[in-house]
LOGU-521265 format. One record per atom (N, C-alpha, C, O): residue number from 0; z, x, y; atom name; residue in one letter. Coordinates in nm, 4 decimals, decimal comma. Atoms other than C-alpha are relative to their C-alpha. Layout:
BEGIN
+------+----------+----------+----------+------+------+
| resi |       up |     east |    north | name | resn |
+------+----------+----------+----------+------+------+
|  NUM |        Z |        X |        Y |   CA |    a |
...
+------+----------+----------+----------+------+------+
This chain:
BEGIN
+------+----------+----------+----------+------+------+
| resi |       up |     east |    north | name | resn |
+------+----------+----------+----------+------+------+
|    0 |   0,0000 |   0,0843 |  -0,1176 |    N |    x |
|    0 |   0,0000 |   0,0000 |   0,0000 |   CA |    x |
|    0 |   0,0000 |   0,0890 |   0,1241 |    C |    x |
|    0 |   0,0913 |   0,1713 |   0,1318 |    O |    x |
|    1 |  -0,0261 |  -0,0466 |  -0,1192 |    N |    x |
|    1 |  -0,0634 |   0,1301 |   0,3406 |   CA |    x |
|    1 |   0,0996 |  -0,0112 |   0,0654 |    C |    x |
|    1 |   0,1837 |  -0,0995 |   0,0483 |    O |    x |
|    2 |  -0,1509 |   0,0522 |  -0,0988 |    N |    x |
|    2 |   0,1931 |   0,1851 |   0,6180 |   CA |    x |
|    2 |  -0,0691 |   0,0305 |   0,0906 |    C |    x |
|    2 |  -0,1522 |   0,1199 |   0,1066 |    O |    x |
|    3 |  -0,0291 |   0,0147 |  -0,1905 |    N |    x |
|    3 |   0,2002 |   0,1015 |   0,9759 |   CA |    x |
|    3 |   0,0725 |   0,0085 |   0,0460 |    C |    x |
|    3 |   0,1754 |  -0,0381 |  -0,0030 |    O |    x |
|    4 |  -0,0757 |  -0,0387 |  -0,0770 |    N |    x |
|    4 |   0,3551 |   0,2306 |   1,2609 |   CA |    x |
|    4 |   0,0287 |  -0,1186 |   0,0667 |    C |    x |
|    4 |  -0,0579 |  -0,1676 |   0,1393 |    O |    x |
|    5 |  -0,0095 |   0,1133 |  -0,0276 |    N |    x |
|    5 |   0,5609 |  -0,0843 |   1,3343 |   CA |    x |
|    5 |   0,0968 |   0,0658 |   0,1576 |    C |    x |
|    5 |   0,1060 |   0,1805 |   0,2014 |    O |    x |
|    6 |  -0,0695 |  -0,0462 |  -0,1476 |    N |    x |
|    6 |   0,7891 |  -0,1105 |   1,6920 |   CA |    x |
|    6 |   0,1407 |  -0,0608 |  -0,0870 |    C |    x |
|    6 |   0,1398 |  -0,1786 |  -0,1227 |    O |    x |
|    7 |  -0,1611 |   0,0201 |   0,0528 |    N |    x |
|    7 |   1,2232 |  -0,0931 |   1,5183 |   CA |    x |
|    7 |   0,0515 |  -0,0912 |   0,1358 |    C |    x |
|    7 |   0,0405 |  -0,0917 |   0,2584 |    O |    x |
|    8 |  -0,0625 |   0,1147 |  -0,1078 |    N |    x |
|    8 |   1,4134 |  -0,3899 |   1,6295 |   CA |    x |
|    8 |   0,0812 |   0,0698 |   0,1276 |    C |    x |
|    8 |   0,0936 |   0,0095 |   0,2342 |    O |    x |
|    9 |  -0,0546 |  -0,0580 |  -0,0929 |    N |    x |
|    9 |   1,6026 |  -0,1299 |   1,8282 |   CA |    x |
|    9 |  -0,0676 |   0,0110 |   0,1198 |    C |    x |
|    9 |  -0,0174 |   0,0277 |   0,2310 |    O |    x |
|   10 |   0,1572 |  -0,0772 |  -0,1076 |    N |    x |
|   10 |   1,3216 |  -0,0467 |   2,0417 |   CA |    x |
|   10 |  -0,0649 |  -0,0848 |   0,0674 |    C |    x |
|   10 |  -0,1469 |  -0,0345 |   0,1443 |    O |    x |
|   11 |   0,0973 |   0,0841 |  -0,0062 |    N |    x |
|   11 |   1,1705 |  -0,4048 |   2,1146 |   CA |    x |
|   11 |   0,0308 |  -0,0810 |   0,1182 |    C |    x |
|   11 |   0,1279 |  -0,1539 |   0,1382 |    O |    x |
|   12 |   0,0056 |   0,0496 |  -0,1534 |    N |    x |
|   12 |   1,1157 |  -0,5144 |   2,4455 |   CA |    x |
|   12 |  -0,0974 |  -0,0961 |   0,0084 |    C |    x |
|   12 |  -0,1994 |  -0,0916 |  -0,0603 |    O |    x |
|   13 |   0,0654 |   0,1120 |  -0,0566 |    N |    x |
|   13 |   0,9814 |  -0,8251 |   2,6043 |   CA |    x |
|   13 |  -0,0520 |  -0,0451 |  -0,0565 |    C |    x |
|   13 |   0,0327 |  -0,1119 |  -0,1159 |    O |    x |
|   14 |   0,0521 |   0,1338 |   0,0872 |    N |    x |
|   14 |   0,7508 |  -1,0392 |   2,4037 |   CA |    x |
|   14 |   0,0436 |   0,0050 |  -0,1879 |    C |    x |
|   14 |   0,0614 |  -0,0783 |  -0,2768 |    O |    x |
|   15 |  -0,0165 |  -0,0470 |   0,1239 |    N |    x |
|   15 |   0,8130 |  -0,8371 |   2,1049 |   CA |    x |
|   15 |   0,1576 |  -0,0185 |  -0,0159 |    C |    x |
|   15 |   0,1885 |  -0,0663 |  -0,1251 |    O |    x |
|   16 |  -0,1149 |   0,0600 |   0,0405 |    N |    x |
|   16 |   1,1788 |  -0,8912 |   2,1241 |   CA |    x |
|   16 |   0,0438 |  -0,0626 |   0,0138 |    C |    x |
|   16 |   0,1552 |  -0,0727 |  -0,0377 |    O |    x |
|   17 |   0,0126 |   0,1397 |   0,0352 |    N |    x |
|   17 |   1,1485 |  -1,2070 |   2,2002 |   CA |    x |
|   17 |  -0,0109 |  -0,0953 |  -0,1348 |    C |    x |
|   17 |   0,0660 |  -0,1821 |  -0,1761 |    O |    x |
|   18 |   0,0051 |   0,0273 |   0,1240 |    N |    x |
|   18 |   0,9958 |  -1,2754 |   1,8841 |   CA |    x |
|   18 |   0,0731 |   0,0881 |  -0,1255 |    C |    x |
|   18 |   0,0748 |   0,0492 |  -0,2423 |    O |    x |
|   19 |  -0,0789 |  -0,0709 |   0,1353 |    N |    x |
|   19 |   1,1923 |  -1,0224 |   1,6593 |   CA |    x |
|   19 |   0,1475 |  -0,0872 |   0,0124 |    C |    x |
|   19 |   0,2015 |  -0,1141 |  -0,0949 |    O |    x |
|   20 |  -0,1194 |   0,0808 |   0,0003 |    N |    x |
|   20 |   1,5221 |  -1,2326 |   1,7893 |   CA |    x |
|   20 |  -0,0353 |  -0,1578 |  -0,0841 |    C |    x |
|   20 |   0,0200 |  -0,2150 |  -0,1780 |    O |    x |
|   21 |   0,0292 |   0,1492 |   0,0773 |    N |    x |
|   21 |   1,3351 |  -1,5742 |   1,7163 |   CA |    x |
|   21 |  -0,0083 |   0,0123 |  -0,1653 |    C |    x |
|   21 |   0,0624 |  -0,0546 |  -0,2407 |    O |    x |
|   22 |  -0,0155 |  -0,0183 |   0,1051 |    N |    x |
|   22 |   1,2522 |  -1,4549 |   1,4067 |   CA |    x |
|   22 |   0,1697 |   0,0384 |  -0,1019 |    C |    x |
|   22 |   0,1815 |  -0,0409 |  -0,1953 |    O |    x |
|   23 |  -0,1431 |  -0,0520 |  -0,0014 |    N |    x |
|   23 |   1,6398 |  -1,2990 |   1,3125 |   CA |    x |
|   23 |   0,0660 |  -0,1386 |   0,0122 |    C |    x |
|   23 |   0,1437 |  -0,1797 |  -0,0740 |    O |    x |
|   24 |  -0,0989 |   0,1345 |   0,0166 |    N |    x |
|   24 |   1,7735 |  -1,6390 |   1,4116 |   CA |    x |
|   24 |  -0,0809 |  -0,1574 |  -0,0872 |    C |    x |
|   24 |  -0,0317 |  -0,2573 |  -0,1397 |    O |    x |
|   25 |   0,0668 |   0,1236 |   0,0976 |    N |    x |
|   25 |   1,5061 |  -1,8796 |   1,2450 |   CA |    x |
|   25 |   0,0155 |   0,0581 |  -0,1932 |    C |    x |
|   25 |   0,0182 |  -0,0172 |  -0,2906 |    O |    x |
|   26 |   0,0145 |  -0,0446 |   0,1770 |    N |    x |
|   26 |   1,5121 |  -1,6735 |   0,8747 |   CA |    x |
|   26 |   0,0664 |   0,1144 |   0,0119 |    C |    x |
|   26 |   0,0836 |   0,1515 |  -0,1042 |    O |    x |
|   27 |  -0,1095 |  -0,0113 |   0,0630 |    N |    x |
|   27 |   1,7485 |  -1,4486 |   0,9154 |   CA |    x |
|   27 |  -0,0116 |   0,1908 |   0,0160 |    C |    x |
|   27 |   0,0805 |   0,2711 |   0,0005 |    O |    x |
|   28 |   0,0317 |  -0,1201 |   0,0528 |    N |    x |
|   28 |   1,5587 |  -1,1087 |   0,9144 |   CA |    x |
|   28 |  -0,1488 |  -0,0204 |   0,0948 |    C |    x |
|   28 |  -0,1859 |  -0,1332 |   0,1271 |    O |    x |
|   29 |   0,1630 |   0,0061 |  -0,0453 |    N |    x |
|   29 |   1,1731 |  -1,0166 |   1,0910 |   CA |    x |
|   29 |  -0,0774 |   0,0072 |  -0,0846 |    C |    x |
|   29 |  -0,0825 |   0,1093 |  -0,1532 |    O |    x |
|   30 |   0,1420 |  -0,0080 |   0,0775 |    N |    x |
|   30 |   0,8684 |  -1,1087 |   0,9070 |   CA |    x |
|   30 |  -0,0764 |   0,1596 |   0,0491 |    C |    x |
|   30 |  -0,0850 |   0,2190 |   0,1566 |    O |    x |
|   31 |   0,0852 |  -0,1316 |  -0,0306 |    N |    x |
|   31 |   0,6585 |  -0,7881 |   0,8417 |   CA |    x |
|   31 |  -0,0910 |  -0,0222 |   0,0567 |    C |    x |
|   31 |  -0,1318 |   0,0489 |   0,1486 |    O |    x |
|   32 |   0,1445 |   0,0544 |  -0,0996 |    N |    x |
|   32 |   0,3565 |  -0,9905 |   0,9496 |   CA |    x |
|   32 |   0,0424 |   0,0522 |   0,1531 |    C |    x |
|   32 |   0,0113 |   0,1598 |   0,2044 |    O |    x |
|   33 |  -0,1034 |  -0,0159 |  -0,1339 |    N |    x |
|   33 |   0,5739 |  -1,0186 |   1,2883 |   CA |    x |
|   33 |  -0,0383 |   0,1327 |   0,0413 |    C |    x |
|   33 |  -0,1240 |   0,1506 |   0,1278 |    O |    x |
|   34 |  -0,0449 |  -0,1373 |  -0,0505 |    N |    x |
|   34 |   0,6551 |  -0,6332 |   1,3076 |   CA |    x |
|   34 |  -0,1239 |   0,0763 |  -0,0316 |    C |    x |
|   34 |  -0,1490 |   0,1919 |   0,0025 |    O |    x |
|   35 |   0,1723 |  -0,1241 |  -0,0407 |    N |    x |
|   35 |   0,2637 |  -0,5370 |   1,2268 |   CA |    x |
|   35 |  -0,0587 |  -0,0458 |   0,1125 |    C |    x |
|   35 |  -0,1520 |   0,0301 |   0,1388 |    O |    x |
|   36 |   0,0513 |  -0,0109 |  -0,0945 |    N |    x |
|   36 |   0,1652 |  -0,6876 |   1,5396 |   CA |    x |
|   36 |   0,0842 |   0,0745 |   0,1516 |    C |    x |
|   36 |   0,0376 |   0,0848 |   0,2651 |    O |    x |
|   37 |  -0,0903 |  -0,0150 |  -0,0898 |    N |    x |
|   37 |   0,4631 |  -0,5593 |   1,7342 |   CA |    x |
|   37 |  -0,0370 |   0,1287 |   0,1183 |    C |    x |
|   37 |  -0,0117 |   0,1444 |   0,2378 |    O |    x |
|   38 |   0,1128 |  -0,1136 |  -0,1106 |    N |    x |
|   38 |   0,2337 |  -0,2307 |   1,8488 |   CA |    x |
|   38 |  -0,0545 |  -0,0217 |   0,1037 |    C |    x |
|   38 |  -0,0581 |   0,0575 |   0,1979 |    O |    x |
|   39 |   0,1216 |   0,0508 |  -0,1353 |    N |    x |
|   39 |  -0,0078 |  -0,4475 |   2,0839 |   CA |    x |
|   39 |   0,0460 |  -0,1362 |  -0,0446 |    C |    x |
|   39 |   0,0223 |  -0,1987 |  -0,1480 |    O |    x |
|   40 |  -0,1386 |   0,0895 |  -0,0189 |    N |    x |
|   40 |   0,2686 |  -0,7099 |   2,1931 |   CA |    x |
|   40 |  -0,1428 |  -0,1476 |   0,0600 |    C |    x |
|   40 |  -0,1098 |  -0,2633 |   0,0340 |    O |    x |
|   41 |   0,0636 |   0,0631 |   0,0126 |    N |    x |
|   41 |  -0,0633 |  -0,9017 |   2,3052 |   CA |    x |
|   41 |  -0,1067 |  -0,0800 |  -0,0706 |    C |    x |
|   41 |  -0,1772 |  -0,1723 |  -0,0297 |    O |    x |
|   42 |   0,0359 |   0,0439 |   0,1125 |    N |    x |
|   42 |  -0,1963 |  -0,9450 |   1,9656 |   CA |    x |
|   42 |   0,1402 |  -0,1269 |  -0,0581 |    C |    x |
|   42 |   0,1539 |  -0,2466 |  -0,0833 |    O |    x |
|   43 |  -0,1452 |   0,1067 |   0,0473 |    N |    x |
|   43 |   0,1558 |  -1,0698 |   1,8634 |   CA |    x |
|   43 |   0,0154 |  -0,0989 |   0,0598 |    C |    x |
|   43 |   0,0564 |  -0,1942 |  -0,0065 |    O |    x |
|   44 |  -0,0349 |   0,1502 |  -0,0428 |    N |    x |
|   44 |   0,1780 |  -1,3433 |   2,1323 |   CA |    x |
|   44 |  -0,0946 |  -0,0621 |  -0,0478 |    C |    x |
|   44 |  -0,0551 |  -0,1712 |  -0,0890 |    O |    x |
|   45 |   0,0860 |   0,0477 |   0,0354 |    N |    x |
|   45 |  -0,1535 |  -1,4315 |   2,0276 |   CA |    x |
|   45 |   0,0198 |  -0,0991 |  -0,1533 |    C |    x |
|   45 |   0,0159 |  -0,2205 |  -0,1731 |    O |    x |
|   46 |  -0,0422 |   0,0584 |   0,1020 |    N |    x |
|   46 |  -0,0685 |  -1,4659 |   1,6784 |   CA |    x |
|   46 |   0,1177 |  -0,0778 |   0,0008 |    C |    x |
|   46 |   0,1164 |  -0,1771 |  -0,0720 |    O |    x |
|   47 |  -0,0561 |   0,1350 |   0,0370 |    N |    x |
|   47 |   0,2058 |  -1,6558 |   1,7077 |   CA |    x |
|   47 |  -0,0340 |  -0,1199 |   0,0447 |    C |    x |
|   47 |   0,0082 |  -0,2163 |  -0,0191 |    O |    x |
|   48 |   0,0628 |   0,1283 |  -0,0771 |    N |    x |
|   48 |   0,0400 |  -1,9233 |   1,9278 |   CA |    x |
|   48 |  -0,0420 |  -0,0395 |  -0,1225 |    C |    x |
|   48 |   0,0210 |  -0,1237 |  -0,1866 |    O |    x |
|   49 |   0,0974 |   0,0504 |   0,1056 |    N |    x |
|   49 |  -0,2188 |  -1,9519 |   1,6516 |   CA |    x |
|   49 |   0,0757 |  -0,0837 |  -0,0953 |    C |    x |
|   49 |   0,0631 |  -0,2042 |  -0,1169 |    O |    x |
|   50 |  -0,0812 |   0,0432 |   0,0886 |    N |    x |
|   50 |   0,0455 |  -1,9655 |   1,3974 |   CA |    x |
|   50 |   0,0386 |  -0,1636 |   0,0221 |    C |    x |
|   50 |   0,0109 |  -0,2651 |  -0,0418 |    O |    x |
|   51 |  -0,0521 |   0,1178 |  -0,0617 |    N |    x |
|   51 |   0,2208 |  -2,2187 |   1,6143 |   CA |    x |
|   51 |  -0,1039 |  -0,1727 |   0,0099 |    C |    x |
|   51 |  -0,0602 |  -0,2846 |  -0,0165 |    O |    x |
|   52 |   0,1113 |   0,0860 |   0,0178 |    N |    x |
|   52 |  -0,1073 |  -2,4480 |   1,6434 |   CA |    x |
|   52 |  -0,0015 |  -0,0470 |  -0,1965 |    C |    x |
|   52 |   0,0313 |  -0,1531 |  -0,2496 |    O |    x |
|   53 |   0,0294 |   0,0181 |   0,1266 |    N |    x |
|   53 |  -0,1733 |  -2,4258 |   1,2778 |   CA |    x |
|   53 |   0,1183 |  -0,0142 |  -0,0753 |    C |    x |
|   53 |   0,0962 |   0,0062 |  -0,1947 |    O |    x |
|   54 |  -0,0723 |   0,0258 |   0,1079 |    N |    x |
|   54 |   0,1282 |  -2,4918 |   1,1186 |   CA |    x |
|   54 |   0,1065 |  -0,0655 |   0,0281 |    C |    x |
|   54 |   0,2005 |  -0,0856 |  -0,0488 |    O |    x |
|   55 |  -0,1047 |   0,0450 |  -0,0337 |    N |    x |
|   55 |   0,3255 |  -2,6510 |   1,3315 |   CA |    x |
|   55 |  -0,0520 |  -0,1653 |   0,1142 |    C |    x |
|   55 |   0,0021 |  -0,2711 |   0,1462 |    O |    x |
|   56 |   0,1119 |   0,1381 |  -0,0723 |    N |    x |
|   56 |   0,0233 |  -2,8823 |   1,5441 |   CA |    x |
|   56 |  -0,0340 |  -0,1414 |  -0,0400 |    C |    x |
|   56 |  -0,0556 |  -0,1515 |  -0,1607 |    O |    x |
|   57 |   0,0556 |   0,0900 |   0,0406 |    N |    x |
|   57 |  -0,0743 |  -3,1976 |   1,5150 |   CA |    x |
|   57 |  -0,0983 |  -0,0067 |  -0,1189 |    C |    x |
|   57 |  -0,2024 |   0,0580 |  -0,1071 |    O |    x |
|   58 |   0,1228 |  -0,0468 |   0,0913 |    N |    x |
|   58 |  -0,2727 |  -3,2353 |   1,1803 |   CA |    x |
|   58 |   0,0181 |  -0,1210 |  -0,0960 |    C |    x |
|   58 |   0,1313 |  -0,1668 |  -0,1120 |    O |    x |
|   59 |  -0,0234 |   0,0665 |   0,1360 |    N |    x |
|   59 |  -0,3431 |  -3,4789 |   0,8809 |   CA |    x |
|   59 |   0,0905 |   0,0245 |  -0,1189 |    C |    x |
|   59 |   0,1431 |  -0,0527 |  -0,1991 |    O |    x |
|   60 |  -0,1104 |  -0,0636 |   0,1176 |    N |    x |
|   60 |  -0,1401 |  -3,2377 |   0,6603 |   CA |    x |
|   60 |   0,1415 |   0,0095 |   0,0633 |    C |    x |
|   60 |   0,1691 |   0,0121 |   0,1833 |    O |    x |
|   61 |  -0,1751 |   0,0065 |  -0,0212 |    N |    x |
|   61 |   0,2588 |  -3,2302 |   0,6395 |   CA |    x |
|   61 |  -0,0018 |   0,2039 |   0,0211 |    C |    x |
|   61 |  -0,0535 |   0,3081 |  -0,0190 |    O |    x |
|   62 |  -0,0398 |  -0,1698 |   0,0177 |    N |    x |
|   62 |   0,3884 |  -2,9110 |   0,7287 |   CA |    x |
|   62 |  -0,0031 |   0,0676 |  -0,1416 |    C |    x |
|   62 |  -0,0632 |   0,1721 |  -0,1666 |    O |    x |
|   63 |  -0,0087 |  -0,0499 |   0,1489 |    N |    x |
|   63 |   0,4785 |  -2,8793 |   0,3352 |   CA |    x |
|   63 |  -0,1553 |   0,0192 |  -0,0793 |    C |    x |
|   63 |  -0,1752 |   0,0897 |  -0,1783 |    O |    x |
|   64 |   0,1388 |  -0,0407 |   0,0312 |    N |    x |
|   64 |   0,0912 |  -2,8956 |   0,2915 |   CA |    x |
|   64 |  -0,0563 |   0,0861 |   0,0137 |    C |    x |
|   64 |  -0,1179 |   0,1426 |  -0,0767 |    O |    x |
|   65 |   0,0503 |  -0,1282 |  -0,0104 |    N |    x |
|   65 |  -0,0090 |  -2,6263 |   0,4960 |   CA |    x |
|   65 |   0,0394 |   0,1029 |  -0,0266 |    C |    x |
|   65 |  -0,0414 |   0,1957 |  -0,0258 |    O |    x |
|   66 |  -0,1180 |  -0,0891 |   0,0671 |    N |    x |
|   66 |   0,3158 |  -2,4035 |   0,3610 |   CA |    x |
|   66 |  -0,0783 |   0,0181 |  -0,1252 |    C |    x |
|   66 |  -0,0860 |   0,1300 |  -0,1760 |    O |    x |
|   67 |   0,0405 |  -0,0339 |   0,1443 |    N |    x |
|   67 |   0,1386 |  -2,4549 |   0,0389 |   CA |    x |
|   67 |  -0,1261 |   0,0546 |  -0,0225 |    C |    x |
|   67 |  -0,1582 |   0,1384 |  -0,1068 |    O |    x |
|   68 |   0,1269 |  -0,0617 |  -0,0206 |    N |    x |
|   68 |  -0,1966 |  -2,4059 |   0,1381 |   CA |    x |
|   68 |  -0,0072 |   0,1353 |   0,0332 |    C |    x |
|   68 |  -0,0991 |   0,2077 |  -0,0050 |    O |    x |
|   69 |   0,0271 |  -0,1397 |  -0,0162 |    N |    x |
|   69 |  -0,1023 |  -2,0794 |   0,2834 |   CA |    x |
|   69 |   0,0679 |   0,0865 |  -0,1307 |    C |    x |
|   69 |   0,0623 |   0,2095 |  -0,1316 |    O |    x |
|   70 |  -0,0490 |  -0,0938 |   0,0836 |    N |    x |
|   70 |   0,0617 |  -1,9552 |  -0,0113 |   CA |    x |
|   70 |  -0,0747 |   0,0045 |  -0,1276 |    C |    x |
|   70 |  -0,0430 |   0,0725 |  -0,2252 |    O |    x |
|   71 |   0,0852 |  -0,0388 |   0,1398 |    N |    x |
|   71 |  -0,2299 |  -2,0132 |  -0,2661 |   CA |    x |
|   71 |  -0,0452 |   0,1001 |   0,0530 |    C |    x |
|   71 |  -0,0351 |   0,2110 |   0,0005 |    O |    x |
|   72 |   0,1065 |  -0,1189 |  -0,0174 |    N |    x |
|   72 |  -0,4690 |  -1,8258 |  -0,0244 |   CA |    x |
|   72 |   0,0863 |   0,1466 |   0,0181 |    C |    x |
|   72 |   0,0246 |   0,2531 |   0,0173 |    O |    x |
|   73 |  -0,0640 |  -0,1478 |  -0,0274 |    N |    x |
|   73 |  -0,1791 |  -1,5359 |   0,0365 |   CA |    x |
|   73 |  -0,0168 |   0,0233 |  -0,1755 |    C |    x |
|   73 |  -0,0502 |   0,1378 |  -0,2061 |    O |    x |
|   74 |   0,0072 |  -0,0610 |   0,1212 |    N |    x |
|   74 |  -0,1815 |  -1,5558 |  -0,3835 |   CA |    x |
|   74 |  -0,1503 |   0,0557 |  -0,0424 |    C |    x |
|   74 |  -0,1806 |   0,1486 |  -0,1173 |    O |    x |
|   75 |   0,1866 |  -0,0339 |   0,0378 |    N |    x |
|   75 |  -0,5830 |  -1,5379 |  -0,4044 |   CA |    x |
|   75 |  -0,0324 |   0,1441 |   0,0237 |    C |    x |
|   75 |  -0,0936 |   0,2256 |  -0,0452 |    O |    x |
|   76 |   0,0308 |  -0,1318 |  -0,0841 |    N |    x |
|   76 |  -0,5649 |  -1,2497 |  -0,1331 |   CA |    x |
|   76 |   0,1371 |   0,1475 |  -0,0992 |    C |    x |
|   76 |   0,1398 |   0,2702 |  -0,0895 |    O |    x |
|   77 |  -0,0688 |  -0,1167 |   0,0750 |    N |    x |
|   77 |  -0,2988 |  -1,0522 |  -0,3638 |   CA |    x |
|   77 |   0,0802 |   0,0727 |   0,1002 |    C |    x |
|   77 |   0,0867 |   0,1949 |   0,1134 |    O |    x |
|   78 |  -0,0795 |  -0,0007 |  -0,1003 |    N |    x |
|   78 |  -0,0606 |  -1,0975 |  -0,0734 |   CA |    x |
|   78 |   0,1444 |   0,0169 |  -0,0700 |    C |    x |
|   78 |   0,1878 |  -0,0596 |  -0,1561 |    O |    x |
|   79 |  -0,1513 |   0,0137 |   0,0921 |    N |    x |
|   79 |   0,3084 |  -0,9712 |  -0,1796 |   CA |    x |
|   79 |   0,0859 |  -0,0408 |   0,0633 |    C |    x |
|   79 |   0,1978 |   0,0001 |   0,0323 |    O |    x |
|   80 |  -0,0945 |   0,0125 |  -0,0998 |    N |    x |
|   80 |   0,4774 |  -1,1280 |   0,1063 |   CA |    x |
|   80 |  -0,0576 |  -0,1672 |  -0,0384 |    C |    x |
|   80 |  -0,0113 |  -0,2639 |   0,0222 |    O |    x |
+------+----------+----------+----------+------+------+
C-alpha cells in the first residue's frame, strides 16, 4: 500500500482542523480518507461538500442505501477502509 504525507492532528489548522475535530467528535477518531486530503485543505473542503451532497442530500435513497451502496463499490475497488 502506498503512503502519504498526511497533515498530524497536532499540526491542523483552519479548515483542516475544522474537519479533523468534526470528525474526532462524530466517530471518534479521523477518517484516513479525511487526513489524505488534509495536504491541499481546498481539496478537503471540496470533498466534504460533495460527500455532504451525496450522502446526506436530498435523494430517493435512505441514507442506509447509499451507506450500502458505497460499501459494495469500496468492496469491488478492494478498498480496506
Amino acid at each position: 500500500m502506498a503512503w502519504v504525507r498526511t497533515v498530524p492532528e497536532s499540526d491542523a489548522t483552519g479548515i483542516v482542523k475544522e474537519e479533523y475535530e468534526a470528525g474526532i467528535k462524530r466517530a471518534g477518531w479521523v477518517y484516513n480518507i479525511v487526513k489524505l486530503f488534509s495536504i491541499k485543505p481546498e481539496s478537503l473542503e471540496a470533498f466534504i461538500n460533495q460527500y455532504k451532497v451525496i450522502m446526506l442530500g436530498p435523494s430517493k435513497l435512505t441514507r442506509a442505501q447509499r451507506g450500502m451502496i458505497a460499501t459494495v463499490v469500496s468492496r469491488i475497488n478492494f478498498c480496506r477502509y
